[in-house]
Each structure stands twice: as structure tokens, then as C-alpha cells.
C-alpha positions in Angstrom: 21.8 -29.7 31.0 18.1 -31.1 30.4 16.9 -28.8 32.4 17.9 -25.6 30.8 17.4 -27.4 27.7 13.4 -27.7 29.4 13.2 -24.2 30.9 13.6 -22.5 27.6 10.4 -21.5 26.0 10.6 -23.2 22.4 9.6 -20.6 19.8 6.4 -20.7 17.4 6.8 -23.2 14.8 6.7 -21.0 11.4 5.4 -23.4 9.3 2.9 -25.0 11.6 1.6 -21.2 13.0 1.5 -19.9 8.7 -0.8 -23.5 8.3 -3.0 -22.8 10.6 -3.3 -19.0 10.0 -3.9 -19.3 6.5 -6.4 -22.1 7.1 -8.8 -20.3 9.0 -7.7 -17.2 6.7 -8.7 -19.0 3.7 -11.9 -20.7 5.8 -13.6 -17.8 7.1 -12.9 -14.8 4.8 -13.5 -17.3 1.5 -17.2 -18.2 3.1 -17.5 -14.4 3.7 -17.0 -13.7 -0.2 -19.2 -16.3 -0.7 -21.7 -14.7 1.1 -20.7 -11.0 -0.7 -21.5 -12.9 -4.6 -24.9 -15.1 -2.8 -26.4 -11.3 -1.4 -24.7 -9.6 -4.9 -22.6 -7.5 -3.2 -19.6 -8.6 -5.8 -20.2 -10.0 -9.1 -16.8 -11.6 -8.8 -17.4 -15.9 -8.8 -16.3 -16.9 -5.6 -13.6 -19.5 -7.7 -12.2 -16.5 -9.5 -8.6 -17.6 -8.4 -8.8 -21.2 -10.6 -10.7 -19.4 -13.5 -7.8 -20.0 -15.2 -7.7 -23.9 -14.7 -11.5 -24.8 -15.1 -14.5 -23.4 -17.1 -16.5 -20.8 -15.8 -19.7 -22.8 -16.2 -18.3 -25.2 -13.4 -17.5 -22.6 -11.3 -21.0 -21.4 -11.0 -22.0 -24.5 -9.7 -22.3 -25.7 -6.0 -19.0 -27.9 -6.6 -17.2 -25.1 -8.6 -17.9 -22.9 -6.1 -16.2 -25.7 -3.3 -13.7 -26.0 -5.8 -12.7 -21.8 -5.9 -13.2 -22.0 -1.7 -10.6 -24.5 -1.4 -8.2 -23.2 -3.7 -8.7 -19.6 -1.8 -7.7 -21.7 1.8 -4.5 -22.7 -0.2 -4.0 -18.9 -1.6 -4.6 -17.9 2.2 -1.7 -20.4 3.2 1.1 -19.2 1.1 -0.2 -15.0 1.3 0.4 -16.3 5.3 3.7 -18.0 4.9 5.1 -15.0 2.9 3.9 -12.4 5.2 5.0 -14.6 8.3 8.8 -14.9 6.9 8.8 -11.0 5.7 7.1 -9.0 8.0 6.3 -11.3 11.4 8.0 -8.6 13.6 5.7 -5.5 12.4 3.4 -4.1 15.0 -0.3 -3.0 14.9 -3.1 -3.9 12.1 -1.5 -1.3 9.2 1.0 -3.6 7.9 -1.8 -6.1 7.9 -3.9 -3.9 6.1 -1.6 -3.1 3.3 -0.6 -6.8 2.7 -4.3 -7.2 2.0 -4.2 -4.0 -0.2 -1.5 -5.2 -2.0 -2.9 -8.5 -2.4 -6.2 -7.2 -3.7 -4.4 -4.5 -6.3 -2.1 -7.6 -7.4 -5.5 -9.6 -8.1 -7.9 -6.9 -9.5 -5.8 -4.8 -11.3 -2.2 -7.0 -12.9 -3.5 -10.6 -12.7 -6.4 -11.1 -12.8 -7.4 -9.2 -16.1 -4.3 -10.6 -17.4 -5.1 -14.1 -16.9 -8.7 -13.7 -17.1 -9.7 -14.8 -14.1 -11.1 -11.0 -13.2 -12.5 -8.7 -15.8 -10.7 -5.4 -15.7 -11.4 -3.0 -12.8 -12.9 -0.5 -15.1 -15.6 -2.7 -16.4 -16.7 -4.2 -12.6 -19.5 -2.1 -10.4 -18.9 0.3 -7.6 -20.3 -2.3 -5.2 -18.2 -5.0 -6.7 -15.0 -3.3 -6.4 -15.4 -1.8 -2.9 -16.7 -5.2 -1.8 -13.9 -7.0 -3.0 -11.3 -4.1 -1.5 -13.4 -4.9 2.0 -12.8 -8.5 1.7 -9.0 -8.3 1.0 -8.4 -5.8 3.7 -10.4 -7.4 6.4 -8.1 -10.6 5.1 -5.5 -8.9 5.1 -5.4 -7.8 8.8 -6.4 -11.1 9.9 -3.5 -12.4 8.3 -0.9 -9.4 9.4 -2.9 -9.0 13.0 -2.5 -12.4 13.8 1.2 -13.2 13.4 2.0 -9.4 14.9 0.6 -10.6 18.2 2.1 -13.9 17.7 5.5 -12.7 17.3 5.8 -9.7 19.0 3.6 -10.1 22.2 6.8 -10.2 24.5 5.0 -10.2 27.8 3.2 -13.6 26.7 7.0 -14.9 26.3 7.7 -14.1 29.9 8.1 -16.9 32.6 4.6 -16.7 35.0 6.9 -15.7 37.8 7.8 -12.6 36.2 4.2 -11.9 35.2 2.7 -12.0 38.8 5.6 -9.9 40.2 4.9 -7.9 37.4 1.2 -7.5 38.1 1.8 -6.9 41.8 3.9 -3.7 40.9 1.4 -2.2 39.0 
């Protein structure tokens, strides 16, 4: 009974997988909008998301900036979670994409005037905008790319046997 119990291949840990995702979601595409506002590509603080819980001038410093970094990490992890419980089993870098789309339309043009943590869309540059559109889409398929291959790469889920036999056939 152990032994079947053994041979089955235990399934990704949801949780664990979303974590880790949205860590290195939050990790590497926060440091690349930091690097979009340091070479003025965006005008958008890079701690836009807490604008609404500390003063601007904090955020424009080295710590506020740290401060809007981390907070973007723990955005990444719940955006990840979400789209890991809703929409694991899509295929392909689209559905990705849009989650990133969405993400970005949610932030730029409903919240974030509303809460102030943006100004409104109409009032932000050219390069701004499209900079920030890059960033969340880019994110955005990271996110959605990442659990597609996770969850619905079946030929990683098959026993090695069946892979060699499978290889030799070919």
C-alpha cells in the first residue's frame, strides 16, 4: 500500500509554487521598473503601490524606494496566487499577457487615480504610459507563462520509463 502511495507523483504545492512565482515576479520585474524611473523612461515612483500609506517625499528616497520594491514583491504574490487558483490550466503566454493588461488598466486607469497613488492616465507622458504597459505585460507573462508550463506540461508528469520509450519511437 506504501508503495503505490510512493509511486504517485505528488502534485505542485499551490501555495508554495504561487510564493515562489510571485517572489521572483515581484524581485525581478520591481528592479526592472526601478530601472525604467532611474533612466526616466516612467515618471511613475517605483513605491507608487504604498503612495497611499506613506508620503511621497519618503518614497523618493533610497529607503522609500526599498519600501515600494517590497510591497511590489508582496503585490506580485497575491496577482500570482489569484492567477494560479483561476487560470493555472490555460495554455500559451496570451492569458499571461492579459492578466498583466488587466493588472496594469486596474492600476493606471480605476485605482490608482482614485487613490492617488497614480495621477490620471491623461496627465502621464507617452513614454511613461507605454513604459509602464511594457512592465505589466512582460509581468504579466512571467506570472501566466510560468504556472502554464507548471500545470499543464503533461509530458514532465510522465514516469521516465515512459519518456525514453517515448523518445525511442520518435
Amino acid at each position: 500500500m506504501n508503495r503505490q502511495r510512493n509511486k504517485r507523483k505528488k502534485g505542485t504545492n499551490l501555495l508554495r509554487f504561487s510564493l515562489q512565482i510571485g517572489i521572483f515576479a515581484g524581485l525581478i520585474w520591481g528592479a526592472v521598473q526601478g530601472l525604467f524611473y532611474y533612466l526616466k523612461f516612467t515618471t511613475v515612483l517605483p513605491g507608487y503601490l504604498v503612495e497611499p500609506f506613506f508620503k511621497h517625499q519618503f518614497l523618493q528616497t533610497q529607503r522609500g524606494y526599498y519600501v515600494g520594491w517590497l510591497f511590489f514583491v508582496l503585490f506580485s504574490v497575491i496577482a500570482t496566487l489569484i492567477y494560479t487558483l483561476a487560470f493555472r490550466k490555460l495554455k500559451g503566454p496570451l492569458p499571461g499577457m492579459i492578466y498583466g493588461i488587466v493588472w496594469w488598466a486596474v492600476i493606471f486607469l480605476l485605482l490608482g487615480p482614485m487613490l492617488k497613488m497614480t495621477s490620471p492616465i491623461r496627465e502621464l507622458s507617452f513614454n511613461t504610459v507605454f513604459s509602464e504597459f511594457c512592465l505589466f505585460l512582460l509581468w504579466g507573462l512571467f506570472i501566466g507563462y510560468t504556472a502554464a508550463e507548471e500545470y499543464t506540461n503533461e509530458r514532465a508528469r510522465e514516469p521516465k520509463g515512459a519518456r525514453k520509450a517515448k523518445g525511442a519511437l520518435q
